[in-house]
N, C-alpha and C positions, 0 to 999 in steps of 0.2 A: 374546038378550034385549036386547043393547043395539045390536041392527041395526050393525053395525061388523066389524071386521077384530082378529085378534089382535096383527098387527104394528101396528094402529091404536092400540091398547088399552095396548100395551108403551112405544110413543112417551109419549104421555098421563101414563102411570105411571112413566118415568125422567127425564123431557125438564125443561128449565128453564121454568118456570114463566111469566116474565118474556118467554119468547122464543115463547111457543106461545099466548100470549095476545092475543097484536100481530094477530090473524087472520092472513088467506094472506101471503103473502111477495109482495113487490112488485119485488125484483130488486136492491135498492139496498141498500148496503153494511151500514145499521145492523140488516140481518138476518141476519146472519152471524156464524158463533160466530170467525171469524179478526178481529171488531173491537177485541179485546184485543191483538192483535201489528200493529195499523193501522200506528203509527206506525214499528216496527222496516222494517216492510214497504216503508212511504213509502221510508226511508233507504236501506235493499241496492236497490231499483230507480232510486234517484237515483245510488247511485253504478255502476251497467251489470252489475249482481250477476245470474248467470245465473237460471233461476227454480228449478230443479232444485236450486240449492244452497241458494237460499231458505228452500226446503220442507224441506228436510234438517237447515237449524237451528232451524225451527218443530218439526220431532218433538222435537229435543234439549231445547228449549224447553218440552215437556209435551204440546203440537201432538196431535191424536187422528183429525183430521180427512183425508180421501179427498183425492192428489194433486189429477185432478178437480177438485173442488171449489175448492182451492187457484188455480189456476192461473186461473179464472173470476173469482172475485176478484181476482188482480191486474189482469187487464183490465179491470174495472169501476174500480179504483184507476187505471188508468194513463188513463183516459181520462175521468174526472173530475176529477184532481191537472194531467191535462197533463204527465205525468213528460217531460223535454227529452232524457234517456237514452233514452230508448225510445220516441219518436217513428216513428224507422224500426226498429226492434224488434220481433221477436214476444216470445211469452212466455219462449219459453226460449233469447232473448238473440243467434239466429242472424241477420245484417241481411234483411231483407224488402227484396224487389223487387216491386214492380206489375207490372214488365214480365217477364216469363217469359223465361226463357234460350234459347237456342236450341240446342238440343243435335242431333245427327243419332243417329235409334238403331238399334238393330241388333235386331229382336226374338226368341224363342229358336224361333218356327217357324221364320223364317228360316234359320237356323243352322242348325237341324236338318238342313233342306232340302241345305244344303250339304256338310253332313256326308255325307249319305247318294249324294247324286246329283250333289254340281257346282255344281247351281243355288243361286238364292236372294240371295246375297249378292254384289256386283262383288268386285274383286279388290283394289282399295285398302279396302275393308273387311276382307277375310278376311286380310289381309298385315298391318293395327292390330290385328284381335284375335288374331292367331297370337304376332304381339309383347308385348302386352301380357298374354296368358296362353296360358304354356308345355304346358299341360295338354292342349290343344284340339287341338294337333298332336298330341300322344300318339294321344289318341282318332282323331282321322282316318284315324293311321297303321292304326292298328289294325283301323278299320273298314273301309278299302284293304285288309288283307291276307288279311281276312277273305272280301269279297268276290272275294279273286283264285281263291283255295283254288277255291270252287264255278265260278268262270267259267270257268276251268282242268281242273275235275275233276280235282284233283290231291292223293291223299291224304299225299305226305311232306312237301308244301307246309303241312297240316294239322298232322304231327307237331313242326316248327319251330314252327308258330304257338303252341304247345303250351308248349313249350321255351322261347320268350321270353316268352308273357306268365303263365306261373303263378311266373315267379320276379321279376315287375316291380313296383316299388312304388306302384305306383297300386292301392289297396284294390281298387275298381269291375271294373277291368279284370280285376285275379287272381282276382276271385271266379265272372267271367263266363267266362275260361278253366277254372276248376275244374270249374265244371258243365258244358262240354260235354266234359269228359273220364269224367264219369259215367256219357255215356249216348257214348260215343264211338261203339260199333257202328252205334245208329242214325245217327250223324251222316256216318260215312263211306258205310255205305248211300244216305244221302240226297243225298253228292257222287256218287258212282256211279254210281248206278241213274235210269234215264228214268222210273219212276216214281214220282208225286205223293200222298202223302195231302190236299192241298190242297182239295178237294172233300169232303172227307169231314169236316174241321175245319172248313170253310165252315158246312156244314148243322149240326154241332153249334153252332154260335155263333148260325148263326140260330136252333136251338130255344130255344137258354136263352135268347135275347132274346122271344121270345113268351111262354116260360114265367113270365120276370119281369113281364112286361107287364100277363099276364092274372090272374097270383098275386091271388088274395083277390077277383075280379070274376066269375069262373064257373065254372061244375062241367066234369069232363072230358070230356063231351061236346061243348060248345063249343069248349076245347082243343084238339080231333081235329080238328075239322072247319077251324081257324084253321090246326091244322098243315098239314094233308093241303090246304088250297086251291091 
């Protein structure tokens, strides 16, 4: 009846009277229910007061109001006051640079990559991140000994593998030792034996990729005939 929204309707009927009369909001400060804490505001950013802890004495304060919102407002405040603290300042007191740091990064394909094959990464890279975390060599080891097992075809080389890492404190690692001892038969099979079900997992992965494809677009006949091309 009254062409409107219920959360339109709710505003209207709890909101301040004085604040919803002003029409739209123009951006500027005296439209904001934080103009009662203006002045506390001014002084914690005059004196290099993070904003995070700002906002933390505004709730204690009675404060009701969305982080968000908060933090929009001091920028409006700091660059109308001119605050001299937080000149080079952002909001939450970390210093700001213009110019971007230069950092050299290592990204986690990469890594991967090297993990598994060698490549990827030069060797004053993989010598800083092996140093600066312990865990990385763990894993390589691991994926090294893994790999030798099948290059070897060598199943007692498997039951050591077994023996060191179901009792090793890396969660990841003893959970991924656990389960191939679940299915150990087939996995000694698979060091073993010259033959591959590799073909056979292929064409399943391509089915359920069609199947997801054409899910909800056509009937089984089209299906068949997508399959079967």
């Amino acid at each position: 009846m009254m062409h409107t929204t219920y959360r339109q309707v709710r505003k209207f009927s709890s909101g301040d009277p004085d604040i919803l009369c002003r029409g739209p909001s123009t951006g500027s400060l005296r439209d904001s229910i934080l103009d009662q804490y203006l002045s506390f505001i001014l002084e914690q950013l005059s004196l290099g007061i993070k904003g995070h802890r700002i906002y933390e004495s505004l709730l204690e304060m009675g404060h009701e109001g969305k982080r968000t919102n908060f933090y929009s407002y001091c920028k409006k405040v700091i660059e109308k006051y001119d605050i001299d603290s937080y000149l080079n300042k952002n909001i939450t007191g970390v210093p700001y640079n213009k110019e971007r740091v230069k950092c050299h990064y290592v990204n986690r394909n990469s890594l991967l990559k090297h993990l598994w094959s060698g490549k990827g990464v030069t060797d004053d890279e993989i010598s800083y991140l092996l140093g600066k975390y312990p865990l990385l060599q763990e894993i390589k080891e691991c994926i090294f000994e893994f790999w030798k097992i099948f290059n070897e075809k060598c199943i007692p080389l498997l039951h050591q593998f077994f023996d060191k890492y179901i009792k090793i404190g890396i969660k990841n690692l003893k959970s991924f030792a656990n389960g191939i001892t679940k299915d150990q038969t087939a996995v000694e099979n698979a060091i073993t034996s010259k033959y591959s079900n590799g073909f056979l997992e292929g064409n399943n992965g391509r089915l359920k990729m069609i199947k997801r494809t054409m899910y909800g677009r056509a009937g089984l006949p089209l299906l068949r005939a997508k399959i079967l091309k």
